[in-house]
Backbone as JSON, one array per atom type, in Angstrom:
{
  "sequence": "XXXXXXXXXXXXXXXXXXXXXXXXXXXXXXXXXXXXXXXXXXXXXXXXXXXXXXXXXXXXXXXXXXXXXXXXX",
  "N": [[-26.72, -20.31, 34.87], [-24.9, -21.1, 32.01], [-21.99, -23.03, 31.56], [-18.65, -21.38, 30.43], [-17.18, -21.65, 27.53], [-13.49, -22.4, 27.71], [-12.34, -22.33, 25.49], [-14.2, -20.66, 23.69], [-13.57, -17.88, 24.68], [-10.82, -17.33, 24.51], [-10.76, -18.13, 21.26], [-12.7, -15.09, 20.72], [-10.81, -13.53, 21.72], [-8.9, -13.47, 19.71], [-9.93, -12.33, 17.23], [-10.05, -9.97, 18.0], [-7.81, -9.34, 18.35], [-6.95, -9.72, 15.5], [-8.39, -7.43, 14.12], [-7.92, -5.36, 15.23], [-4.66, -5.43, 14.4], [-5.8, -5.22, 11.38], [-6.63, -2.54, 11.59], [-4.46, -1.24, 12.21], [-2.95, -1.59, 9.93], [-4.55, -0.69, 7.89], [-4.29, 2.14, 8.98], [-1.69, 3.11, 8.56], [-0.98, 2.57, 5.99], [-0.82, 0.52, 4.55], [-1.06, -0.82, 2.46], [-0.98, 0.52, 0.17], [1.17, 1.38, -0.29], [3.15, -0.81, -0.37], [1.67, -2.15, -2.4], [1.02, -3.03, -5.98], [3.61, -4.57, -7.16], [5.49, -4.66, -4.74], [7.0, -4.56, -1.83], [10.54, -3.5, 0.31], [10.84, -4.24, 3.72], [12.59, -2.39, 4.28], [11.9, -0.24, 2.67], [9.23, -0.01, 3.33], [9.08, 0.74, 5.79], [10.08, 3.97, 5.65], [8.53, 5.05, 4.33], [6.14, 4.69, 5.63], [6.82, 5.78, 8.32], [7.3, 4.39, 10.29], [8.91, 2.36, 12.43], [11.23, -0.06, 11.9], [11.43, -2.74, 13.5], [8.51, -2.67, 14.87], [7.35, -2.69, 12.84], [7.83, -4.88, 11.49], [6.94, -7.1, 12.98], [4.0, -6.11, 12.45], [3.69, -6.73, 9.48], [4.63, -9.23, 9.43], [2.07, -10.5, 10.82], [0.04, -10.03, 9.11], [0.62, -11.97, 7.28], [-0.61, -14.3, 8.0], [-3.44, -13.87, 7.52], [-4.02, -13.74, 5.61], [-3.23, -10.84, 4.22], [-1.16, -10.18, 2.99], [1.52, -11.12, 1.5], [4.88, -12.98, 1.23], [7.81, -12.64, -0.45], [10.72, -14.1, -0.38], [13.05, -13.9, -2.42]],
  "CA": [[-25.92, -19.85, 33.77], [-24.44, -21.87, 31.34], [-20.23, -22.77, 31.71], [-17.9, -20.77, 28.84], [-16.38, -22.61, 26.8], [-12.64, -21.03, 27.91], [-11.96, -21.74, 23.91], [-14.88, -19.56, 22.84], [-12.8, -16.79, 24.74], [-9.69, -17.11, 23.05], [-11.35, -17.25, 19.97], [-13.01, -14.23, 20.9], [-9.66, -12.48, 21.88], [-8.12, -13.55, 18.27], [-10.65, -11.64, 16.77], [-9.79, -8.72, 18.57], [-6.47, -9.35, 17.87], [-7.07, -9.32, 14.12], [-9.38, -6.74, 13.72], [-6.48, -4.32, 15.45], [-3.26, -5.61, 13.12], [-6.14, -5.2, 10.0], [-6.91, -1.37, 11.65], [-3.3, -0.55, 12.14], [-2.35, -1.38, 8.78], [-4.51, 0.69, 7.16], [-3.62, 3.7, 9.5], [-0.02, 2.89, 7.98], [-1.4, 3.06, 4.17], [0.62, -0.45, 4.31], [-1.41, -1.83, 0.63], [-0.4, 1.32, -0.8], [2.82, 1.92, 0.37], [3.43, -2.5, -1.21], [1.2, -2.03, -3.99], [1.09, -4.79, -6.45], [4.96, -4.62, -6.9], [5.99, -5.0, -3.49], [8.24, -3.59, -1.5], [11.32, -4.35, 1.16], [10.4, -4.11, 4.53], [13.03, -0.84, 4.85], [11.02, 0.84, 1.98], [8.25, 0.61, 3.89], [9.03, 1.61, 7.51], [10.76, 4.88, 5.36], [7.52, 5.49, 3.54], [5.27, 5.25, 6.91], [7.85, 6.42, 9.3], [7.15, 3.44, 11.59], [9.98, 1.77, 13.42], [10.94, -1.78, 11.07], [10.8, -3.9, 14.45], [7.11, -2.76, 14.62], [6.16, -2.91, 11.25], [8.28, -6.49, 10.84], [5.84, -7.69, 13.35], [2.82, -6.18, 11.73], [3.69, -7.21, 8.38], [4.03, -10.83, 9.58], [0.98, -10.84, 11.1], [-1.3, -10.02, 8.13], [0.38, -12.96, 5.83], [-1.63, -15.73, 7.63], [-4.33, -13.35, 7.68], [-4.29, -13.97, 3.87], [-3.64, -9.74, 3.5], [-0.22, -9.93, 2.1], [2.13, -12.59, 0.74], [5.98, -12.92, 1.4], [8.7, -13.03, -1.36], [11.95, -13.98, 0.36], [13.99, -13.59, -2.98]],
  "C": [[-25.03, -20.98, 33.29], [-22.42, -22.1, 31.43], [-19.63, -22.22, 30.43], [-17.18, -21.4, 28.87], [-14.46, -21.63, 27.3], [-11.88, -21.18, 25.94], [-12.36, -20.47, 23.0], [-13.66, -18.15, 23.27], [-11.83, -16.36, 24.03], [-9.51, -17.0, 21.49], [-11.57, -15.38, 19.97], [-11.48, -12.9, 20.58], [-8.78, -12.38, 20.19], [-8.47, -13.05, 17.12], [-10.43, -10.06, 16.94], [-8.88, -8.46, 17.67], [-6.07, -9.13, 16.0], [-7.52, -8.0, 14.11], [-8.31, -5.42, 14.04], [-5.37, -4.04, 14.56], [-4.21, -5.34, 11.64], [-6.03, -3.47, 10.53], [-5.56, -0.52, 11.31], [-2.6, -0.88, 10.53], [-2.71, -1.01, 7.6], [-4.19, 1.9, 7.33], [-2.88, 3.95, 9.11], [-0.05, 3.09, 6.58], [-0.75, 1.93, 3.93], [0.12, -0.82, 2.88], [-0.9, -0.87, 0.02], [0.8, 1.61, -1.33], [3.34, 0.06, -0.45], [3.16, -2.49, -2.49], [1.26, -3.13, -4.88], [2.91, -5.13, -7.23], [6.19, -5.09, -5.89], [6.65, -4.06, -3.04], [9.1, -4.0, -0.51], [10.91, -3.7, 2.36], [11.59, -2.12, 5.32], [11.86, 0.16, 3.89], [9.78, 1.41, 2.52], [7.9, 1.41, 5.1], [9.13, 3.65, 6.93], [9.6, 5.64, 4.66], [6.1, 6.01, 5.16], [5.75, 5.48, 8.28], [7.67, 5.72, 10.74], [8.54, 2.41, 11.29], [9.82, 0.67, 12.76], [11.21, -2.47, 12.04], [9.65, -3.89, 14.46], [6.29, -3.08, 13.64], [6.8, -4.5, 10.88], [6.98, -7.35, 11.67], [4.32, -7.68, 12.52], [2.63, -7.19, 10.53], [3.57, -8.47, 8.42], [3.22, -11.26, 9.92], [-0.19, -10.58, 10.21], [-0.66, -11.04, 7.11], [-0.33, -13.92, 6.66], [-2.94, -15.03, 7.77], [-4.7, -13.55, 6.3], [-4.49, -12.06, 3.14], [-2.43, -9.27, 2.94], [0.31, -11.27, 2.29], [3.52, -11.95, 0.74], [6.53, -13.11, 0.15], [10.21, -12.89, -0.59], [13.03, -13.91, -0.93], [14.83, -12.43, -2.64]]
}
């Protein structure tokens, strides 16, 4: 048997790891709930009644995912 790469794994796992933060933030309705307007990160916890430590995480983890985009004004 061939040796694994231990990169391929971690790839592997970062895949996971996406594929979860993309699942959970449709469960959340999060594009809807943003919309092409935006919205502030209280509007949204208040809209999908998730906890804004949890959803600050989420939310930061889909902009380098390229599935939302920050406006810090």
């Amino acid at each position: 048997m061939d040796k694994v790469d231990p990169r391929e794994i971690l790839e592997l796992g970062q895949y996971v790891w996406m594929a979860r933060t993309l699942m959970a933030s449709v469960e959340l309705d999060i594009y809807s709930t943003v919309g092409e307007n935006g919205a502030t990160l209280e509007e949204v916890a208040q809209v999908t009644k998730a906890s804004e430590r949890g959803l600050s995480g989420l939310l930061n983890a889909l902009i380098p995912m390229g599935l939302l985009t920050r406006d810090d004004e």
